[in-house]
MMTF fields as JSON, N, C-alpha, C and O atoms, coordinates in Angstrom:
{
  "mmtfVersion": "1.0.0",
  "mmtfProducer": "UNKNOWN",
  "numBonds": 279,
  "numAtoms": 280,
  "numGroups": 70,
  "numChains": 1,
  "numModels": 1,
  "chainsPerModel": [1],
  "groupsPerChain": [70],
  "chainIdList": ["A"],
  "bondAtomList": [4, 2, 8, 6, 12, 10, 16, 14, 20, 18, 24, 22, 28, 26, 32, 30, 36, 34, 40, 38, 44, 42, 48, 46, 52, 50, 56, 54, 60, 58, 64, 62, 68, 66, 72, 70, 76, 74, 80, 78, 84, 82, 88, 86, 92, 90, 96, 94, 100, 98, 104, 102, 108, 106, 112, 110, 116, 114, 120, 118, 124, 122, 128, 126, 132, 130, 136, 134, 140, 138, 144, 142, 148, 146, 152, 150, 156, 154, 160, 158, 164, 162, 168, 166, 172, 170, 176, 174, 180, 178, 184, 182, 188, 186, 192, 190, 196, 194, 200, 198, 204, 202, 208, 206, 212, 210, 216, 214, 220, 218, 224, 222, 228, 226, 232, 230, 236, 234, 240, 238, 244, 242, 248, 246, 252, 250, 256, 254, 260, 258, 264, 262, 268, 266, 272, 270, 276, 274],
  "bondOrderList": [1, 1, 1, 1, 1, 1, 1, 1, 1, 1, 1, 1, 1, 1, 1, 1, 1, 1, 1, 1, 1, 1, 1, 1, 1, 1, 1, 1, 1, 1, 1, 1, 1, 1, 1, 1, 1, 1, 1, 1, 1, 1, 1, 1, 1, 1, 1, 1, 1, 1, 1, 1, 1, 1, 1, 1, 1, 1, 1, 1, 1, 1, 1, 1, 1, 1, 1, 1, 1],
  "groupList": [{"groupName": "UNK", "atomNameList": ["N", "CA", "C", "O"], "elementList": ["N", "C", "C", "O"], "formalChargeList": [0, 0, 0, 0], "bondAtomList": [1, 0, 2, 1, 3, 2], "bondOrderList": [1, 1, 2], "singleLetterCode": "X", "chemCompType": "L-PEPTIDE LINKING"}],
  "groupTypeList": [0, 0, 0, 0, 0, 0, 0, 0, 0, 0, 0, 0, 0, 0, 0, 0, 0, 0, 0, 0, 0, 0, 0, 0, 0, 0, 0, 0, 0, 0, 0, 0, 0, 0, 0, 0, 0, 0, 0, 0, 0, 0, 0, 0, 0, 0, 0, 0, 0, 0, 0, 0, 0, 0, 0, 0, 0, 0, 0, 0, 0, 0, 0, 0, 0, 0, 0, 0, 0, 0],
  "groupIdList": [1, 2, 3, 4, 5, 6, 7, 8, 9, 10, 11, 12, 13, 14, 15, 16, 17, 18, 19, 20, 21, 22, 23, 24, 25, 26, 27, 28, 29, 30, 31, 32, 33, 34, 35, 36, 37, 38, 39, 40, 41, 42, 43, 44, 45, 46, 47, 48, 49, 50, 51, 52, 53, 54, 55, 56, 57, 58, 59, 60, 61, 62, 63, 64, 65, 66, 67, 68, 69, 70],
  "secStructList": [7, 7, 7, 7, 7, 7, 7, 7, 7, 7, 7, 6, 6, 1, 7, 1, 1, 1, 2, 2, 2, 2, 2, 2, 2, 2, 2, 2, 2, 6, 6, 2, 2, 2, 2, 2, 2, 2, 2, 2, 2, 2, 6, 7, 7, 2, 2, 2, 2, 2, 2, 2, 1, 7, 7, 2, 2, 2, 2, 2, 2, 2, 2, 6, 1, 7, 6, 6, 7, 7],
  "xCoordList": [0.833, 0.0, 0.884, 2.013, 0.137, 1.293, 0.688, -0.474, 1.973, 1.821, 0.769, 0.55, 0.535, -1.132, -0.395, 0.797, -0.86, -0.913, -0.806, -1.519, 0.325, -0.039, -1.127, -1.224, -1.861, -2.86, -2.873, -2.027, -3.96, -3.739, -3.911, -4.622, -3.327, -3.75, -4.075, -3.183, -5.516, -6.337, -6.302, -6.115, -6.558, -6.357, -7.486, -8.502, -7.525, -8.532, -9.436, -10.465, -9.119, -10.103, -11.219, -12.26, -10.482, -11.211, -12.883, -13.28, -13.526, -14.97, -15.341, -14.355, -16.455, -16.627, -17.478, -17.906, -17.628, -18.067, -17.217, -17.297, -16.209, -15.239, -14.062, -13.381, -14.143, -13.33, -13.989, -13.321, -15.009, -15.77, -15.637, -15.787, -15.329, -15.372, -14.079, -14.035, -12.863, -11.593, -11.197, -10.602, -11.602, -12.064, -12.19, -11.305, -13.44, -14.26, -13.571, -13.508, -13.203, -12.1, -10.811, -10.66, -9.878, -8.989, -9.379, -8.949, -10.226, -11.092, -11.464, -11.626, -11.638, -11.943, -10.418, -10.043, -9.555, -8.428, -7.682, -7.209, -7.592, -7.609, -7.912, -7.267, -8.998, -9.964, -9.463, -9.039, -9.27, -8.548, -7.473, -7.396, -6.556, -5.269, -5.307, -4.287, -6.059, -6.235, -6.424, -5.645, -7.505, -8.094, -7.286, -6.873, -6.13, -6.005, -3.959, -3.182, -3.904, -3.168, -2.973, -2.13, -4.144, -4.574, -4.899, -4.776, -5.472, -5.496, -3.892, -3.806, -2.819, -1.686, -0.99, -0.021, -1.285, -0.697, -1.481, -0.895, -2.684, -3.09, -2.198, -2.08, -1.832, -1.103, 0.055, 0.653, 0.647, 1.852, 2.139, 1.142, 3.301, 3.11, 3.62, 3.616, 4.177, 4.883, 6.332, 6.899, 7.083, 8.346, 8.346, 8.866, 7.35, 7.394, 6.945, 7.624, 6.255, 5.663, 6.982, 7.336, 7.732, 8.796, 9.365, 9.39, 9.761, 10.929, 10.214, 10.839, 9.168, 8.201, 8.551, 9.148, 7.95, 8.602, 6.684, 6.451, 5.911, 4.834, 4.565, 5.259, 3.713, 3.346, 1.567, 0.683, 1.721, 0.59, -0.888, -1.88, -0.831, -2.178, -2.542, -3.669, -0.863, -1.341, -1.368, -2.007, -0.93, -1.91, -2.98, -3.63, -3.635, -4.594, -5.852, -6.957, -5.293, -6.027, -6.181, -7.341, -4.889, -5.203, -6.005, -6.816, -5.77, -6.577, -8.445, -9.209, -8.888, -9.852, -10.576, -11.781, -9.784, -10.632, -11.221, -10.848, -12.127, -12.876, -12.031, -11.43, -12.126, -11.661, -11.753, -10.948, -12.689, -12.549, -11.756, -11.585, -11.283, -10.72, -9.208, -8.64, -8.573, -7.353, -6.656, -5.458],
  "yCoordList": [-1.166, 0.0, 1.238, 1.314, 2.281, 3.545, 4.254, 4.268, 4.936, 5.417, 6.751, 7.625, 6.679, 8.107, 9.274, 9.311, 10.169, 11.575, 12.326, 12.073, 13.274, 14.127, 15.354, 15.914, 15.514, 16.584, 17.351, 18.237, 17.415, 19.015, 20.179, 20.291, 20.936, 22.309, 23.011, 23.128, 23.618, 24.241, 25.54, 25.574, 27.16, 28.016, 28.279, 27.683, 28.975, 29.197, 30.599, 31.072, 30.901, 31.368, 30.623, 30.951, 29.303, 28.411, 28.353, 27.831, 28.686, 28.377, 27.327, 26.719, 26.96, 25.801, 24.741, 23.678, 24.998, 23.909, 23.514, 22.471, 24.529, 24.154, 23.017, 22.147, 23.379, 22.554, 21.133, 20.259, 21.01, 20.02, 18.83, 17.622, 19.493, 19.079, 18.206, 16.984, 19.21, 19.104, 17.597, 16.744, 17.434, 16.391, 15.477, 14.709, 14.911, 14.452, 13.582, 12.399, 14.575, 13.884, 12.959, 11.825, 13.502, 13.006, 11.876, 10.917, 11.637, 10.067, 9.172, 7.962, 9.967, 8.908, 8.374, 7.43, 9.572, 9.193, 8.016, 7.054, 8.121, 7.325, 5.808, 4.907, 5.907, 4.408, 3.899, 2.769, 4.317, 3.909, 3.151, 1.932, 4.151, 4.111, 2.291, 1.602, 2.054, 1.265, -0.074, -1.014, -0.108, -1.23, -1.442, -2.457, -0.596, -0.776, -1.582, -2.384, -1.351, -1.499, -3.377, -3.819, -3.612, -4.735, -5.617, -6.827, -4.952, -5.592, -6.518, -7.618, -5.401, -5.947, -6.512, -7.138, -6.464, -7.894, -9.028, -10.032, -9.336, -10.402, -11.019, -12.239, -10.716, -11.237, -11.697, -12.292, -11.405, -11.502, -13.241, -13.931, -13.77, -15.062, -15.504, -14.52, -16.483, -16.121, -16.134, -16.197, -16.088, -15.872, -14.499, -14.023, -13.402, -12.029, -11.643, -10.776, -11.981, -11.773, -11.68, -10.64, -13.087, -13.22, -11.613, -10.962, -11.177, -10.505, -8.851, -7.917, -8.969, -7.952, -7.763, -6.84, -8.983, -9.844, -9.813, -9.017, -10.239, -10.685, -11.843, -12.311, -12.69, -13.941, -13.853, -12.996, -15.319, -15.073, -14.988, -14.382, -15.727, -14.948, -14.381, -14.353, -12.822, -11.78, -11.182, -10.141, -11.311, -10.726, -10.588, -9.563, -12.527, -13.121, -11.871, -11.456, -11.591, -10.676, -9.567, -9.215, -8.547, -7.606, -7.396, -6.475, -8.328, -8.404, -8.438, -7.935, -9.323, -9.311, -8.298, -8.411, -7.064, -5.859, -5.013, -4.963, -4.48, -3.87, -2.52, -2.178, -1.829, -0.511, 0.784, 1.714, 0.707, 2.14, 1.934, 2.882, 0.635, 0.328, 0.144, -0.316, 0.586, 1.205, 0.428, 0.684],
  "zCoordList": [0.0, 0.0, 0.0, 0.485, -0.673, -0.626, 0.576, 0.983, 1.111, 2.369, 2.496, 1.658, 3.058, 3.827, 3.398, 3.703, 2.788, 1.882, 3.595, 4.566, 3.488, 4.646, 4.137, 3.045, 5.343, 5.189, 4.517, 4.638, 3.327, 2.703, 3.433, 4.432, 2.975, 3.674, 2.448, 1.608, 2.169, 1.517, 2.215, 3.431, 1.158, 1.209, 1.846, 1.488, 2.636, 3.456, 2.474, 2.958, 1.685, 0.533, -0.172, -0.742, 0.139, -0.604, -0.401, 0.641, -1.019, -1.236, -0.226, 0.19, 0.267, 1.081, -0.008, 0.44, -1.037, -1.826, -2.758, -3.407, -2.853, -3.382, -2.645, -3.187, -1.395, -0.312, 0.077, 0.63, -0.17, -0.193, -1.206, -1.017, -2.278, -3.856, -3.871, -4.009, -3.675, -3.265, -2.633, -3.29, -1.337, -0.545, -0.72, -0.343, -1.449, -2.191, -3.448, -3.782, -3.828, -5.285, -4.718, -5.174, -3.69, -2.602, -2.224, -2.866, -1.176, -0.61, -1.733, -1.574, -3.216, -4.838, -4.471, -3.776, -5.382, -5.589, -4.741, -5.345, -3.333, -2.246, -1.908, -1.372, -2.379, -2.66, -3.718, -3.48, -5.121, -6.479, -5.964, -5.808, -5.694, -5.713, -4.103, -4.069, -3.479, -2.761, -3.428, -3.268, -4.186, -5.332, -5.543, -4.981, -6.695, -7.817, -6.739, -7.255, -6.237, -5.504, -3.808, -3.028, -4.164, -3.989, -4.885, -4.693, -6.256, -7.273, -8.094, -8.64, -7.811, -8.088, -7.3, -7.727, -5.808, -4.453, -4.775, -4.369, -5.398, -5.667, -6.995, -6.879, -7.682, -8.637, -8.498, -9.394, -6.999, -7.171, -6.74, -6.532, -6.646, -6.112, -5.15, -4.41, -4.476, -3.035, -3.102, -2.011, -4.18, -4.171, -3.874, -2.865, -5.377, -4.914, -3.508, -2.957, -3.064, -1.775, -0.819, -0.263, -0.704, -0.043, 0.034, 1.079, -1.132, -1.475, -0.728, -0.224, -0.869, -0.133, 1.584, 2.14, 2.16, 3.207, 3.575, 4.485, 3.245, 3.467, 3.27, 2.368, 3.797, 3.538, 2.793, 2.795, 2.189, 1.225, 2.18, 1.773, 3.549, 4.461, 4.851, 5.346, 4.773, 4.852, 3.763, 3.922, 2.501, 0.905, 0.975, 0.77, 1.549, 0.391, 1.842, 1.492, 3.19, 4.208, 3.632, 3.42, 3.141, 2.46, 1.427, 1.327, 0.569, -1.054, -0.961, -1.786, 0.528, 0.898, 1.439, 1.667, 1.72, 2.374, 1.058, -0.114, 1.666, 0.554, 0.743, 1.761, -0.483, -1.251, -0.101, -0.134, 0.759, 1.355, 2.751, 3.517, 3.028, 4.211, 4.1, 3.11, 5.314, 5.327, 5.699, 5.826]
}
């Protein structure tokens, strides 16, 4: 998994629906980047895994969480 985005800091000009929006797109991006990122630990096999230093029951644990969970 790639490591947690430190906090944005948004301009405090910022519109509040605009900051919302902002947000919003972030928690997408977030979730993607999660899938798509479990999607490719499932492929891997347990040599790669090894070299990771994970074992495949904790992949096949990761690969099993759904997309918005961390």
């Amino acid at each position: 998994m790639s490591p947690r985005p430190h906090a944005l800091h948004l301009p405090a000009t910022l519109p509040p629906l605009s900051r919302m929006l902002v947000m919003v797109a972030l928690v997408l991006a977030r979730w993607e980047d999660r899938r798509r990122s479990r999607a490719y630990l499932a492929r891997l096999d347990d040599h790669l895994l090894d070299d990771i230093g994970i074992g495949p029951q904790h992949a096949a644990a990761e690969c099993a969480k759904p997309f918005w969970r961390d």
